[in-house]
C-alpha positions in Angstrom: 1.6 7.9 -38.4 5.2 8.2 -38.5 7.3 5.5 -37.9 9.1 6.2 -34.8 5.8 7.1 -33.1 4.6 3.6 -33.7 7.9 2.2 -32.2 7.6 3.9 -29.0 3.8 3.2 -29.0 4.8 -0.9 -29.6 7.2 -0.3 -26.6 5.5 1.1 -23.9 2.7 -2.0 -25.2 5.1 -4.9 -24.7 6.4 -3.5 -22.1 3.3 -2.8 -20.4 1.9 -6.2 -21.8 4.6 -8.5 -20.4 4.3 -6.7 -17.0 1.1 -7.5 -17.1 1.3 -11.3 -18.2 3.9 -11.9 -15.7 1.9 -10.7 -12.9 -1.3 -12.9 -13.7 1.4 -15.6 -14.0 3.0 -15.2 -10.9 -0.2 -14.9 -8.9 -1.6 -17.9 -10.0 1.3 -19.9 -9.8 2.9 -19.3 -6.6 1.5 -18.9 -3.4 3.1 -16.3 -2.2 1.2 -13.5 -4.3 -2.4 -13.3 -4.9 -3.5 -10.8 -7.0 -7.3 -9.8 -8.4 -8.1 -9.1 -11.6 -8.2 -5.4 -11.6 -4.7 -5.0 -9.8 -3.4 -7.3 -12.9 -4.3 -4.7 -15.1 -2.5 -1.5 -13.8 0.5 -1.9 -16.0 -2.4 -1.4 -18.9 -4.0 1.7 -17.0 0.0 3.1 -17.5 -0.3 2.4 -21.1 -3.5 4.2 -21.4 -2.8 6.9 -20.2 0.6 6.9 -22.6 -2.1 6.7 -24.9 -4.2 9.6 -24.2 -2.0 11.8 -22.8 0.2 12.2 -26.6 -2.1 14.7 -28.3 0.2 16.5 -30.5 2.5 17.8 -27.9 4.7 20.0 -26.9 6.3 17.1 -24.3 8.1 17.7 -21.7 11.9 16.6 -20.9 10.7 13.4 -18.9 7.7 12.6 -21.2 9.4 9.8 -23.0 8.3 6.5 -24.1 11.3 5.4 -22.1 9.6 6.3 -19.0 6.6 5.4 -19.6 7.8 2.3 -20.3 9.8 1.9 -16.8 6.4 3.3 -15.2 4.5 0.6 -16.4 7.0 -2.1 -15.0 7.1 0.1 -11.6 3.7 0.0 -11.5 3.8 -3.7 -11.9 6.2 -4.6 -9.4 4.3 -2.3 -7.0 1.4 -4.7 -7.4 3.2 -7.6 -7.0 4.9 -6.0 -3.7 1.6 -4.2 -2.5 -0.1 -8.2 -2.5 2.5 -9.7 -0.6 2.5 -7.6 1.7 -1.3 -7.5 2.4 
């Protein structure tokens, strides 16, 4: 595996990761969001498919680990938004 592969795959991971840790931690300890368990985990599902979808290429101009990165932390905050407002 070449090195710069395996620093974009340990992006989009923390970046996915801490979205995920800080939206099990801020539903259970405000009162303001409640989230379930499966919600939690949608930043992950965005990481998985980073995951599955880098077979060997050709990638596109947007298919970055950049993005996929800021699409896990969208995807997170859309949780946190989609349970307060429910």
């Amino acid at each position: 595996m070449e090195i710069e592969r395996a620093r974009e795959d340990a992006l989009v991971a923390a970046v996915a990761g801490a979205t995920t840790v800080a939206v099990a931690l801020l539903s259970s300890f405000t009162a303001v969001v409640s989230v379930a368990t499966l919600p939690t985990l949608a930043p992950l599902a965005v990481y998985a498919s980073y995951l599955f979808s880098r077979k060997g290429g050709p990638y596109g101009a947007f298919d970055t680990a950049r993005n996929w990165a800021i699409a896990s932390a969208v995807v997170g905050a859309l949780t946190l938004l989609a349970s307060v407002v429910s």
